[in-house]
mmCIF file as Biopython writes it, N, C-alpha, C and O atoms, coordinates in Angstrom:
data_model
#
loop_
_atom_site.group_PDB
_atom_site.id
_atom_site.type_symbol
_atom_site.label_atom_id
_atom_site.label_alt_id
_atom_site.label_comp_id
_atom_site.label_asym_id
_atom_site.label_entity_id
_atom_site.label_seq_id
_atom_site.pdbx_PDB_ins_code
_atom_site.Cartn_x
_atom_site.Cartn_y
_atom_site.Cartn_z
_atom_site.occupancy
_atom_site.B_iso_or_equiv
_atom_site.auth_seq_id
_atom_site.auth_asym_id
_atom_site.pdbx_PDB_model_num
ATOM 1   N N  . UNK A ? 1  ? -9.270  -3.155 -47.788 1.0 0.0 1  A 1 
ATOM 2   C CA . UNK A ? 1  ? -9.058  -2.235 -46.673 1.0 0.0 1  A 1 
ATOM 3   C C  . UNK A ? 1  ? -10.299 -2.149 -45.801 1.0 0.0 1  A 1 
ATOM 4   O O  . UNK A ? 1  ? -10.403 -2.134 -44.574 1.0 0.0 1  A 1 
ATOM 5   N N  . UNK A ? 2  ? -11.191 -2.099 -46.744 1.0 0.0 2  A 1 
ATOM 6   C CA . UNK A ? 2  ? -12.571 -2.255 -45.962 1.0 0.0 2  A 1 
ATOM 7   C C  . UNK A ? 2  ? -12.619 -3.311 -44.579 1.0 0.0 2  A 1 
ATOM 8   O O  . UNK A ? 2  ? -12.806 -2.951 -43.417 1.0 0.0 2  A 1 
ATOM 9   N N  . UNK A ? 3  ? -12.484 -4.145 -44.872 1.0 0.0 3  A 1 
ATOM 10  C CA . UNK A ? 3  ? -12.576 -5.664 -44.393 1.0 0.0 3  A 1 
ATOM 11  C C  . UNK A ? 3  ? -11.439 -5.617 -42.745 1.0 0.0 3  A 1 
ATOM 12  O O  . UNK A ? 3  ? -11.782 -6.041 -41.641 1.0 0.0 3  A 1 
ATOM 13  N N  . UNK A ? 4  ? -10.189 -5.015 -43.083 1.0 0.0 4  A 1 
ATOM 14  C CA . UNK A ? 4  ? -9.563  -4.666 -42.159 1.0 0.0 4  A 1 
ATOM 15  C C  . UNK A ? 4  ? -10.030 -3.820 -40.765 1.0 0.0 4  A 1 
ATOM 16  O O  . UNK A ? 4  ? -9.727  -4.247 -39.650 1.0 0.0 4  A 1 
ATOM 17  N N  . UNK A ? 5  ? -10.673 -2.782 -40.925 1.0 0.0 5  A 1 
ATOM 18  C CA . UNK A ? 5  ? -11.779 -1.890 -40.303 1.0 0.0 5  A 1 
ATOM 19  C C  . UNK A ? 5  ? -12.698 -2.988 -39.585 1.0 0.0 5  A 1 
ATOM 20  O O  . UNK A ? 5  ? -12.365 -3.084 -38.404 1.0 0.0 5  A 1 
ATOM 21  N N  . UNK A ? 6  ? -13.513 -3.654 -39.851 1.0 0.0 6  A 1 
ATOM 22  C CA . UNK A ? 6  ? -14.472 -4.470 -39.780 1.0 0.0 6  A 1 
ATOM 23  C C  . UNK A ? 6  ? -13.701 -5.722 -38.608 1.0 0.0 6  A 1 
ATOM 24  O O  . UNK A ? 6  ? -14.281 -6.261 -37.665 1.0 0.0 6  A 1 
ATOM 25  N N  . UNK A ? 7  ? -12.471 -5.903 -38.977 1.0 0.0 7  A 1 
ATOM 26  C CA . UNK A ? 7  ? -11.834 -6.834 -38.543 1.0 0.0 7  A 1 
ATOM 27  C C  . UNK A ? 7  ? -11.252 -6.040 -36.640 1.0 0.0 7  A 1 
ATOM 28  O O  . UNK A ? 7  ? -11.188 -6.433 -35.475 1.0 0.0 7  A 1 
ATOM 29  N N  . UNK A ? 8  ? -10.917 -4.568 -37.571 1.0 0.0 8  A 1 
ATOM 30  C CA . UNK A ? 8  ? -10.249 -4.149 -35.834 1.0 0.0 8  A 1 
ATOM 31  C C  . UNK A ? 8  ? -11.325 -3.771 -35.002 1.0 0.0 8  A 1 
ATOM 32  O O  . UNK A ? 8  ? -11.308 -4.049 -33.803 1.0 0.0 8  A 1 
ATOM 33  N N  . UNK A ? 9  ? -12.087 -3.273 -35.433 1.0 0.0 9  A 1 
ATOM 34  C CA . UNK A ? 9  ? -13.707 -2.899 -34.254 1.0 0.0 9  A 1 
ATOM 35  C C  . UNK A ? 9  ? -13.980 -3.986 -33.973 1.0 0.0 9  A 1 
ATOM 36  O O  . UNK A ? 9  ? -14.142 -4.031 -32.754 1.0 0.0 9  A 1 
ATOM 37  N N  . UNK A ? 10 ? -14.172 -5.199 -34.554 1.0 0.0 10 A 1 
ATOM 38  C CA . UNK A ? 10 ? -14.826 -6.628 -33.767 1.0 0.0 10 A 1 
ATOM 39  C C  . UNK A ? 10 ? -13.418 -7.131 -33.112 1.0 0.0 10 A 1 
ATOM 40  O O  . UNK A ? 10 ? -13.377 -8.361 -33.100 1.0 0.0 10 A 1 
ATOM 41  N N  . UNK A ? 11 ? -12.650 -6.725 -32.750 1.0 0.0 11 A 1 
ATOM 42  C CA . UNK A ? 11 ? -11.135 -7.017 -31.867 1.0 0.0 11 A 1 
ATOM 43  C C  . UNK A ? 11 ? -11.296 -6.257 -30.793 1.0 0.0 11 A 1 
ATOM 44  O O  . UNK A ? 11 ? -11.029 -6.685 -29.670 1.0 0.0 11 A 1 
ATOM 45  N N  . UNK A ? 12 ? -11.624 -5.381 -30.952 1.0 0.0 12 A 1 
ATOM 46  C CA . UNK A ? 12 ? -11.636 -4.064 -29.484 1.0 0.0 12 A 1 
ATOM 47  C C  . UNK A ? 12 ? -12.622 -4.190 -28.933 1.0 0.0 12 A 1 
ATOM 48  O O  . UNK A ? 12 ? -12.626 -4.303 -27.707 1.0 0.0 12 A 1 
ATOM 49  N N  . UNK A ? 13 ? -13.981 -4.214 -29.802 1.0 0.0 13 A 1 
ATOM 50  C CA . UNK A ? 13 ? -15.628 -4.615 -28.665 1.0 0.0 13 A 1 
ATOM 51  C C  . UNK A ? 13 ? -15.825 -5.074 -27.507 1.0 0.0 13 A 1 
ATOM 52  O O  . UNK A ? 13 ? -16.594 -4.521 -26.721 1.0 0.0 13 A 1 
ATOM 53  N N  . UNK A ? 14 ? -14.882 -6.609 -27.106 1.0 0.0 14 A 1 
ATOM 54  C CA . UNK A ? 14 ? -15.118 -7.113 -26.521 1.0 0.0 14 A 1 
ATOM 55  C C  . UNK A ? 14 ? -14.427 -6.461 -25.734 1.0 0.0 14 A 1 
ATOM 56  O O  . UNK A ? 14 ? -15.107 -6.097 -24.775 1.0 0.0 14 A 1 
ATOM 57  N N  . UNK A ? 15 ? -13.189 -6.074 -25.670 1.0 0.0 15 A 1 
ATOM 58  C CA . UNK A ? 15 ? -12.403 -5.347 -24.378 1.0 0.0 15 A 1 
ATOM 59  C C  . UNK A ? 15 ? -13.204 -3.819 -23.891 1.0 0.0 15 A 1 
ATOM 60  O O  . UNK A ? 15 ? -13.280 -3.523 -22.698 1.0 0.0 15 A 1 
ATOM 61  N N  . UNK A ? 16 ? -13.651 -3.116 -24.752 1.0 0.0 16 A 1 
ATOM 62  C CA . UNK A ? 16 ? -14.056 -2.277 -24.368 1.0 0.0 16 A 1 
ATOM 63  C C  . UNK A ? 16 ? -15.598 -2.262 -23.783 1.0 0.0 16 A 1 
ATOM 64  O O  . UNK A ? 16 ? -16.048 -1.325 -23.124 1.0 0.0 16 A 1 
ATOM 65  N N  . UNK A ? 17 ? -16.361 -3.490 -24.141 1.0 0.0 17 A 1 
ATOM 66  C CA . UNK A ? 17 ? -17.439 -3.401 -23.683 1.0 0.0 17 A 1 
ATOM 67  C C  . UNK A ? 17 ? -17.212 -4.638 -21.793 1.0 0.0 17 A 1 
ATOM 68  O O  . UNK A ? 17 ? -18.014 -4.620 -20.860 1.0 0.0 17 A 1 
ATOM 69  N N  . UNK A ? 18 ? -15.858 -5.527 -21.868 1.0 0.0 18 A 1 
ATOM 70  C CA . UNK A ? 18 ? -15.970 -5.169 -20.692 1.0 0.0 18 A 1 
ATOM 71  C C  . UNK A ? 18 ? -15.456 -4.395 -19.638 1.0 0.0 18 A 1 
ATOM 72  O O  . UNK A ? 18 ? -15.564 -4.703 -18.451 1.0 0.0 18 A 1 
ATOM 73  N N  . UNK A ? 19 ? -14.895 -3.387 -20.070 1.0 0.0 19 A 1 
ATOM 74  C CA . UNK A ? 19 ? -14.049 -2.298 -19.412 1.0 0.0 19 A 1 
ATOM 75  C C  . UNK A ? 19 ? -15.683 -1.543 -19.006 1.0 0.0 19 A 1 
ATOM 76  O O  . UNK A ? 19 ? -16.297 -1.495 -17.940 1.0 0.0 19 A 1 
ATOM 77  N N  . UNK A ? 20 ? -15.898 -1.191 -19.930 1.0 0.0 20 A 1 
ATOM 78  C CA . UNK A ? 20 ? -17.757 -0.824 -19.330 1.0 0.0 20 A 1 
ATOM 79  C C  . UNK A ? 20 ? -18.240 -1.497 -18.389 1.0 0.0 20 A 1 
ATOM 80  O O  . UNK A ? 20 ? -18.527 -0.854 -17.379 1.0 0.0 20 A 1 
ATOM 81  N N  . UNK A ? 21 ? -18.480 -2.896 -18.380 1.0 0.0 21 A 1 
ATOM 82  C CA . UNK A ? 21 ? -19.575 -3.768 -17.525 1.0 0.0 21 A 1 
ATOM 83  C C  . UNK A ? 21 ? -18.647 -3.314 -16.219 1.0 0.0 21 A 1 
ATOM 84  O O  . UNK A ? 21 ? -19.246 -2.863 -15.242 1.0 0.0 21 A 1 
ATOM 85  N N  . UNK A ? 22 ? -16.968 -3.442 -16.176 1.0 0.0 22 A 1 
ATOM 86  C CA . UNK A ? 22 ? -16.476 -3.426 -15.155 1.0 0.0 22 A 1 
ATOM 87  C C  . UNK A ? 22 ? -16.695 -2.592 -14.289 1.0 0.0 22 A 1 
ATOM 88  O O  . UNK A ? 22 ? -16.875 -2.782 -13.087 1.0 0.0 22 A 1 
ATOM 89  N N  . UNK A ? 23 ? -16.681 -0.864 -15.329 1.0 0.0 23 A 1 
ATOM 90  C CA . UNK A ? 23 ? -16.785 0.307  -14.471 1.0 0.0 23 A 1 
ATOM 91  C C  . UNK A ? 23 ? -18.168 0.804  -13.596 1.0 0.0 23 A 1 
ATOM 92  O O  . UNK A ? 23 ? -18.495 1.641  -12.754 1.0 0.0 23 A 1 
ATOM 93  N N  . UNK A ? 24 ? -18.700 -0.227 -14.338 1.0 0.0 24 A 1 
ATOM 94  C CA . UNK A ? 24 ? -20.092 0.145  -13.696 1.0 0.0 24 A 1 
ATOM 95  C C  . UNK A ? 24 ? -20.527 -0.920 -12.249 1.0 0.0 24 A 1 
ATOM 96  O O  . UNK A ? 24 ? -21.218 -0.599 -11.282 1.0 0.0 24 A 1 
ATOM 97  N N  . UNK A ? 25 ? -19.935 -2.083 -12.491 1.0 0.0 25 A 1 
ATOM 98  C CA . UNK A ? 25 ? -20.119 -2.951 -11.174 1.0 0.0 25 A 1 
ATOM 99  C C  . UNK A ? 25 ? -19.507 -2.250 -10.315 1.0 0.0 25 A 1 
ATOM 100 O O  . UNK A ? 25 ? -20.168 -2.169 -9.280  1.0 0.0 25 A 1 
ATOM 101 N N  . UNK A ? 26 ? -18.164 -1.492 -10.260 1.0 0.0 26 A 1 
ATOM 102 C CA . UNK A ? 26 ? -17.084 -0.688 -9.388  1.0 0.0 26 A 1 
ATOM 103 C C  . UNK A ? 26 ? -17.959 0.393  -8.949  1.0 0.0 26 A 1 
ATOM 104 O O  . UNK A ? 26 ? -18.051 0.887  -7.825  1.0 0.0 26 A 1 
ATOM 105 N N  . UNK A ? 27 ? -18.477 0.629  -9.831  1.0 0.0 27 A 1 
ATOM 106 C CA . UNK A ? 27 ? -19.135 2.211  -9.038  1.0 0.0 27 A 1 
ATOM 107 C C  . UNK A ? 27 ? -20.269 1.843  -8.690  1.0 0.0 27 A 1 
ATOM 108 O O  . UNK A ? 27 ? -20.729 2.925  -8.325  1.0 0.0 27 A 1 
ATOM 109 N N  . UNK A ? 28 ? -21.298 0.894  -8.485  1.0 0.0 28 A 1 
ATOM 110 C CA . UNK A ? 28 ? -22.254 0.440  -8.320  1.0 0.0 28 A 1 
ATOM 111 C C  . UNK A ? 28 ? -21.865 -0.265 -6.543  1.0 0.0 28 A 1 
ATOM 112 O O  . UNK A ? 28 ? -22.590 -0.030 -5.576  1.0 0.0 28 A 1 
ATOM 113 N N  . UNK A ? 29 ? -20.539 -1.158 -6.477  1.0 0.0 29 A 1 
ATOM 114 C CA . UNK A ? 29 ? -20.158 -1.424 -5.846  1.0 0.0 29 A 1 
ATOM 115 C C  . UNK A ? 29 ? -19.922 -0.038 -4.031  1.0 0.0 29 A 1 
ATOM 116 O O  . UNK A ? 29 ? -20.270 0.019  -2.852  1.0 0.0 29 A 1 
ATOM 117 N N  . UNK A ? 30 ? -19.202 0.674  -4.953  1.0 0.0 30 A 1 
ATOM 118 C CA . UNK A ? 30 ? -18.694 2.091  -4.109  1.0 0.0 30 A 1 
ATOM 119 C C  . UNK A ? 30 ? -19.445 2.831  -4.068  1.0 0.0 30 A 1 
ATOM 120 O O  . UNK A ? 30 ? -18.958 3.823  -3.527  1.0 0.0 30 A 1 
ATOM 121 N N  . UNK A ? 31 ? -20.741 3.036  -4.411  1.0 0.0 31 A 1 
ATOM 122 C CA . UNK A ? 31 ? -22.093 3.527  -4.505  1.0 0.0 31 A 1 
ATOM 123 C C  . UNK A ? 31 ? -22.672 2.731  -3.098  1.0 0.0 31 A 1 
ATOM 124 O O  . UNK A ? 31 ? -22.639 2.958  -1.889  1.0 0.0 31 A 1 
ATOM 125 N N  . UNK A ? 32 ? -23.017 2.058  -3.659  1.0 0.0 32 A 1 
ATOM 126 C CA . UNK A ? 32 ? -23.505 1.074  -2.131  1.0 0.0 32 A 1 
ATOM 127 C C  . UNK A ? 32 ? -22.782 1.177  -0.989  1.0 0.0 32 A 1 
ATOM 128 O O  . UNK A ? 32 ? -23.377 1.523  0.032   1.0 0.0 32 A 1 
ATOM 129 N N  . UNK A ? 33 ? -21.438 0.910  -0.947  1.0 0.0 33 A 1 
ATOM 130 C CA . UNK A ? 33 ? -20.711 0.980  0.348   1.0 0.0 33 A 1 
ATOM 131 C C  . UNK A ? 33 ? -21.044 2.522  0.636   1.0 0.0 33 A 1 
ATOM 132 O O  . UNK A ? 33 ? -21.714 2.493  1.668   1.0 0.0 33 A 1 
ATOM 133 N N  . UNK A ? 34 ? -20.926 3.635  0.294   1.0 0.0 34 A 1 
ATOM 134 C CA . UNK A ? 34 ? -21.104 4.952  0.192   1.0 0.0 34 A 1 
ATOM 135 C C  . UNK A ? 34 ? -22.646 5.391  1.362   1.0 0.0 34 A 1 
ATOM 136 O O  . UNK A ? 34 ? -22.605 6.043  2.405   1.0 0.0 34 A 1 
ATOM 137 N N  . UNK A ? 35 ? -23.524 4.932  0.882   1.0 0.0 35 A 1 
ATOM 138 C CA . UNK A ? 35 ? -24.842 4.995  0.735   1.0 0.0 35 A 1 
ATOM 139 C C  . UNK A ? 35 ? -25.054 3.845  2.640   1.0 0.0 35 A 1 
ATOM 140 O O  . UNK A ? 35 ? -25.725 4.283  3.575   1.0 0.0 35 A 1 
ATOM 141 N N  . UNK A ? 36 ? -24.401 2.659  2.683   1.0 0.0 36 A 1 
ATOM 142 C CA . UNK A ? 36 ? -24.402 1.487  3.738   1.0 0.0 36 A 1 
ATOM 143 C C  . UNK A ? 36 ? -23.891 2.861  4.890   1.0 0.0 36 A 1 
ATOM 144 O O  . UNK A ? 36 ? -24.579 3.626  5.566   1.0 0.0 36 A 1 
ATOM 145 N N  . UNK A ? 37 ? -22.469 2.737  4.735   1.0 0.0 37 A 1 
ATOM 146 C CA . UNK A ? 37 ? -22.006 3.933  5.868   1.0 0.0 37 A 1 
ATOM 147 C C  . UNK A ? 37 ? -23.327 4.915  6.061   1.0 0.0 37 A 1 
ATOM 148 O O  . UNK A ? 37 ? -23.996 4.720  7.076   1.0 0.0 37 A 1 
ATOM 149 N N  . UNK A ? 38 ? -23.615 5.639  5.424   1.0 0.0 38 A 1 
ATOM 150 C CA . UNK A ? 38 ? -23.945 6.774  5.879   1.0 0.0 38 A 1 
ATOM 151 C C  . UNK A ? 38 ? -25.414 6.540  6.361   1.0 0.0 38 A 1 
ATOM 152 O O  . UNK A ? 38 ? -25.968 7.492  6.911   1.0 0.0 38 A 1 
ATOM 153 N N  . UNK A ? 39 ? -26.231 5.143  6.180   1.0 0.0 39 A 1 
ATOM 154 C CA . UNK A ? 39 ? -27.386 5.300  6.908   1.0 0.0 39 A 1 
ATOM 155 C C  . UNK A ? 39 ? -27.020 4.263  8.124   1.0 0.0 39 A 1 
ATOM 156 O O  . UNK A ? 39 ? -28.000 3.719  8.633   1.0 0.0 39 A 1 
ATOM 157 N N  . UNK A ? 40 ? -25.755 3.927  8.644   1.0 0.0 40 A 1 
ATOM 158 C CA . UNK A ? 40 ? -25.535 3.128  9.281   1.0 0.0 40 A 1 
ATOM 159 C C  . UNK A ? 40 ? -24.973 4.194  10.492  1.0 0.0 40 A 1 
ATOM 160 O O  . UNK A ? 40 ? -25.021 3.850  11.673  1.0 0.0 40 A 1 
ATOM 161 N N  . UNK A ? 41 ? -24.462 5.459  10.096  1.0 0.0 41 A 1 
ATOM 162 C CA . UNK A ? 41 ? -24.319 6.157  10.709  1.0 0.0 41 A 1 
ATOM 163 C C  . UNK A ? 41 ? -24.991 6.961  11.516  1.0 0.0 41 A 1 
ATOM 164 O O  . UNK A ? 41 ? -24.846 7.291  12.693  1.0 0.0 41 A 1 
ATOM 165 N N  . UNK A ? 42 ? -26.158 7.358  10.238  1.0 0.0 42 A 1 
ATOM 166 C CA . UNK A ? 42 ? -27.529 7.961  10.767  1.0 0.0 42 A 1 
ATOM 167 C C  . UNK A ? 42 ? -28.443 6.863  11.836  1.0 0.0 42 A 1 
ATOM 168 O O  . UNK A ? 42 ? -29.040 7.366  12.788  1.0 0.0 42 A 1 
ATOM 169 N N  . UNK A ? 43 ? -28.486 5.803  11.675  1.0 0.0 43 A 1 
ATOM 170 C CA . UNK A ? 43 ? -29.221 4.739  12.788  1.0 0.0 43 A 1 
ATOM 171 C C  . UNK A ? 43 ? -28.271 4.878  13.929  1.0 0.0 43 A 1 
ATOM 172 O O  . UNK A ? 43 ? -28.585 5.556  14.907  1.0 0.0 43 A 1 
ATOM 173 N N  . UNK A ? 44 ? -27.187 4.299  13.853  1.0 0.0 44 A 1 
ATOM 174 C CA . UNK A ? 44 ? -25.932 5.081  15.157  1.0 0.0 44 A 1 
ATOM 175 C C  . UNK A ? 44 ? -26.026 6.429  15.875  1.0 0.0 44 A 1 
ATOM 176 O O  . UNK A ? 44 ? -25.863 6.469  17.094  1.0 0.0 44 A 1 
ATOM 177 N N  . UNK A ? 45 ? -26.256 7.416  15.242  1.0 0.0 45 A 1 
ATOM 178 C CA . UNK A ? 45 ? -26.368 8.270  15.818  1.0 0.0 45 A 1 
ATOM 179 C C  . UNK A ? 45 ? -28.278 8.514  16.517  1.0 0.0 45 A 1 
ATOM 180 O O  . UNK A ? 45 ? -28.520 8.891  17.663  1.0 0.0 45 A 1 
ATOM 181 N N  . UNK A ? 46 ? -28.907 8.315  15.895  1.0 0.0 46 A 1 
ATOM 182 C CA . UNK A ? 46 ? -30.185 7.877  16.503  1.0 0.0 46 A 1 
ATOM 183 C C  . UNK A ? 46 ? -30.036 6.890  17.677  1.0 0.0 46 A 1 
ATOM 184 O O  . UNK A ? 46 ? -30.493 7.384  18.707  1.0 0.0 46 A 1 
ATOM 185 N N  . UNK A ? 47 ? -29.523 5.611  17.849  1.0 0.0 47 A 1 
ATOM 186 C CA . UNK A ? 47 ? -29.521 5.137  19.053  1.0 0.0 47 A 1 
ATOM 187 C C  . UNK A ? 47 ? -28.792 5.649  19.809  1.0 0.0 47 A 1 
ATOM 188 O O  . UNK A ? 47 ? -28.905 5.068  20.888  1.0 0.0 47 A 1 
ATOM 189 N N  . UNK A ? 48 ? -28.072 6.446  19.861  1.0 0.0 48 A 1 
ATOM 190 C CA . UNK A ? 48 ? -27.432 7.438  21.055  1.0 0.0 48 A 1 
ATOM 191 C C  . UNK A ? 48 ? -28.067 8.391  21.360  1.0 0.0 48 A 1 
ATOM 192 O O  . UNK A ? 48 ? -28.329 8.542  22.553  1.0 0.0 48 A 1 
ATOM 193 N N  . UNK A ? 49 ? -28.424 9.141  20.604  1.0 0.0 49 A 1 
ATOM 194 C CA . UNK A ? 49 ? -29.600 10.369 20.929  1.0 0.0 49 A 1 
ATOM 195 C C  . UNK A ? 49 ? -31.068 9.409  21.738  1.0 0.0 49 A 1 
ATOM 196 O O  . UNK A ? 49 ? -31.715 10.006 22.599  1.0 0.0 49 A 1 
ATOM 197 N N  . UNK A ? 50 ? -31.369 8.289  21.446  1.0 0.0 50 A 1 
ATOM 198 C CA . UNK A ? 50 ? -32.613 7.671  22.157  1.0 0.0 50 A 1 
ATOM 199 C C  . UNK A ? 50 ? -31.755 7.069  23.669  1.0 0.0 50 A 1 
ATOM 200 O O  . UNK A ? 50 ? -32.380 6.853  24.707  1.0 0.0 50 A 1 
ATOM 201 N N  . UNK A ? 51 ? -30.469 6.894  23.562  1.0 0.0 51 A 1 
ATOM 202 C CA . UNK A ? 51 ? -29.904 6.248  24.784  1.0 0.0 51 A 1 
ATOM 203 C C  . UNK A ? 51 ? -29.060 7.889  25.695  1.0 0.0 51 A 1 
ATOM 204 O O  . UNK A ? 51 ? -28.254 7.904  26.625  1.0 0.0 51 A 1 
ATOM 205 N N  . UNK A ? 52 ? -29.578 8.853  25.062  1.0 0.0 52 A 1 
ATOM 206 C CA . UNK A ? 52 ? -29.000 9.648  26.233  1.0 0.0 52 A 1 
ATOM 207 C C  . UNK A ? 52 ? -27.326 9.722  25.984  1.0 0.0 52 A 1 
ATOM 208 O O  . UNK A ? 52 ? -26.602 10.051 26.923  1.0 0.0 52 A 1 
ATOM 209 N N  . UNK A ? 53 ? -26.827 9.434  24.810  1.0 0.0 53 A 1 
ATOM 210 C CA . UNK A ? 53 ? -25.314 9.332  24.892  1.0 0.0 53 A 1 
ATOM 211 C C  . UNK A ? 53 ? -24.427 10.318 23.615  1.0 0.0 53 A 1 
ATOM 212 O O  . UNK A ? 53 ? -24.193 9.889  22.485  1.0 0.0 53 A 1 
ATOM 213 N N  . UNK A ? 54 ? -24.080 11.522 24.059  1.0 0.0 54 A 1 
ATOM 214 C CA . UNK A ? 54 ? -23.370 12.499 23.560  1.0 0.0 54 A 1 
ATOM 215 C C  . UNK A ? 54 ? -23.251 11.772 21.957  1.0 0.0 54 A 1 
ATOM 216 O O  . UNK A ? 54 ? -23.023 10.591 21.696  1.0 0.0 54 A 1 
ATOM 217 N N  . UNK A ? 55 ? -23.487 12.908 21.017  1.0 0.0 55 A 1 
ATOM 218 C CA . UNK A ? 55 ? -23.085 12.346 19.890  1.0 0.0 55 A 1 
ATOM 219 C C  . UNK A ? 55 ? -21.604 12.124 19.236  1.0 0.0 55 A 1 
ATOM 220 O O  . UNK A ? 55 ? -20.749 12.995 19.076  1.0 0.0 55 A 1 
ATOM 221 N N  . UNK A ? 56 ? -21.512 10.664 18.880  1.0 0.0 56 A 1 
ATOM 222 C CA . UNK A ? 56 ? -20.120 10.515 18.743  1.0 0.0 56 A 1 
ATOM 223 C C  . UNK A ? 56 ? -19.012 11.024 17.582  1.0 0.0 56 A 1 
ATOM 224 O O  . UNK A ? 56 ? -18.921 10.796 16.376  1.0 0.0 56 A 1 
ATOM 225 N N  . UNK A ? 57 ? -18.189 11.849 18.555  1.0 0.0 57 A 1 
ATOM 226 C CA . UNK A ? 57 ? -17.128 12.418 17.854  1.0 0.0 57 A 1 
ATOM 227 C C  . UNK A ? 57 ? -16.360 11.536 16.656  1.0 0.0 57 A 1 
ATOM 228 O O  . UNK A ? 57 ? -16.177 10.320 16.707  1.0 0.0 57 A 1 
ATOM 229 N N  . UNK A ? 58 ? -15.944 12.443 15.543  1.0 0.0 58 A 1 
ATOM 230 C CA . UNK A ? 58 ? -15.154 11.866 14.008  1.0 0.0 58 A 1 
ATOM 231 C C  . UNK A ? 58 ? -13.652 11.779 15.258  1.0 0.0 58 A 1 
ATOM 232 O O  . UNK A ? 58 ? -13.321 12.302 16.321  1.0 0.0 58 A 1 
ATOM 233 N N  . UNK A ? 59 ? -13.112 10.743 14.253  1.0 0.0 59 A 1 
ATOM 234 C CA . UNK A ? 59 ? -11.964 10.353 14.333  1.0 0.0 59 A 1 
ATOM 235 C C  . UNK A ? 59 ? -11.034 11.671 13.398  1.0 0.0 59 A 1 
ATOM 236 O O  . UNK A ? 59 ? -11.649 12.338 12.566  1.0 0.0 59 A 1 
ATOM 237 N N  . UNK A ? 60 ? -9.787  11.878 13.612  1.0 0.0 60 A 1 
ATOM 238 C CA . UNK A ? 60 ? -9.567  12.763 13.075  1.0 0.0 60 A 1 
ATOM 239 C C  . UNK A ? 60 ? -8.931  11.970 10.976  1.0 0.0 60 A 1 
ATOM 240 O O  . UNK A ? 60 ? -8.461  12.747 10.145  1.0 0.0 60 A 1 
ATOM 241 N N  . UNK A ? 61 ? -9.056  10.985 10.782  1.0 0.0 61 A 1 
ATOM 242 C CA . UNK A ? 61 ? -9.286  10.645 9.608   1.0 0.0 61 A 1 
ATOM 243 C C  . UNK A ? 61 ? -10.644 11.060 8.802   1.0 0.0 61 A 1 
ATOM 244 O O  . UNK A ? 61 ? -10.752 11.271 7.594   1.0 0.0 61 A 1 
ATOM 245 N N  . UNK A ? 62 ? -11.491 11.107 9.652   1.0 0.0 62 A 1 
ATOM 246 C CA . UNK A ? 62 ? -13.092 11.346 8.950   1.0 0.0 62 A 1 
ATOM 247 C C  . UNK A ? 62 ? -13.016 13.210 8.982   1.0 0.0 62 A 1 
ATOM 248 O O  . UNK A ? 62 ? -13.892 13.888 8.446   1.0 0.0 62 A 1 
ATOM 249 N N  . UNK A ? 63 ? -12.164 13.639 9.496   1.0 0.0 63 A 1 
ATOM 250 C CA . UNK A ? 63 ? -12.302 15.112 9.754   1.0 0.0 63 A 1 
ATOM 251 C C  . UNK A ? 63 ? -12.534 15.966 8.273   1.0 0.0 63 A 1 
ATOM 252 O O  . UNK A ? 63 ? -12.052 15.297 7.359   1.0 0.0 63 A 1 
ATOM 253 N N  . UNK A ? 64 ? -13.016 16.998 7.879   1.0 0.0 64 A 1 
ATOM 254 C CA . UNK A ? 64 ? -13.122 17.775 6.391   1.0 0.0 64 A 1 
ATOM 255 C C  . UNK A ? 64 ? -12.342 18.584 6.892   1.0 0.0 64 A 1 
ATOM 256 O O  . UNK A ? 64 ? -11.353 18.793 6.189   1.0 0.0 64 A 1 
ATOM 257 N N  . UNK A ? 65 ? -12.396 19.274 8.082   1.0 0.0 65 A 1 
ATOM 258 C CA . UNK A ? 65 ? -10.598 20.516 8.612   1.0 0.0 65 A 1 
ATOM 259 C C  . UNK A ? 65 ? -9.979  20.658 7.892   1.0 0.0 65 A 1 
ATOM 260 O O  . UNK A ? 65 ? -9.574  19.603 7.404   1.0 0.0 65 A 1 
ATOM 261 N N  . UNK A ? 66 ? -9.492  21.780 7.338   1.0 0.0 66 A 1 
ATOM 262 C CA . UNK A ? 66 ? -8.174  21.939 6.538   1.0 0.0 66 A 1 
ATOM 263 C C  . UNK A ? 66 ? -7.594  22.340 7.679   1.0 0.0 66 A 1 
ATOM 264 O O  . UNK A ? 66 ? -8.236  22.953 8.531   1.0 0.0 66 A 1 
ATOM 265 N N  . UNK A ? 67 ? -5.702  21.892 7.884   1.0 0.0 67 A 1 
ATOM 266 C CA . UNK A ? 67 ? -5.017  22.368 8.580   1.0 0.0 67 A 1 
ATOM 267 C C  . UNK A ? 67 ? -3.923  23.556 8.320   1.0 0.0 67 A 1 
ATOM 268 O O  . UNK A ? 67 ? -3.228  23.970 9.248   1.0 0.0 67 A 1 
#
């Protein structure tokens, strides 16, 4: 019975350790995109404020509004 135990943990390891590697490239991934937007936004909105040009309005998808 022993041996059985031994047998199902070295069966699952591999799936579960890459269900790990996966979740972490994903959020590492969506971390970055996260992080890209928002200083891409902040430089955007800086070259409008240096060009004299009203700061640009959210689309109403980007809105936090509750209706």
């Amino acid at each position: 019975m022993d041996n059985w135990w031994v047998n199902a943990i070295w069966s699952v390891t591999p799936t579960v350790l890459i269900g790990i590697f996966f979740f972490g490239v994903l959020r590492l991934i969506l971390r970055a995109d996260r992080t890209e937007r928002r200083i891409y936004k902040e430089m955007e909105a800086e070259e409008r404020a240096r060009l004299g040009l009203p700061p640009k309005a959210d689309s109403p998808a980007q809105s936090n509004d509750a209706q």
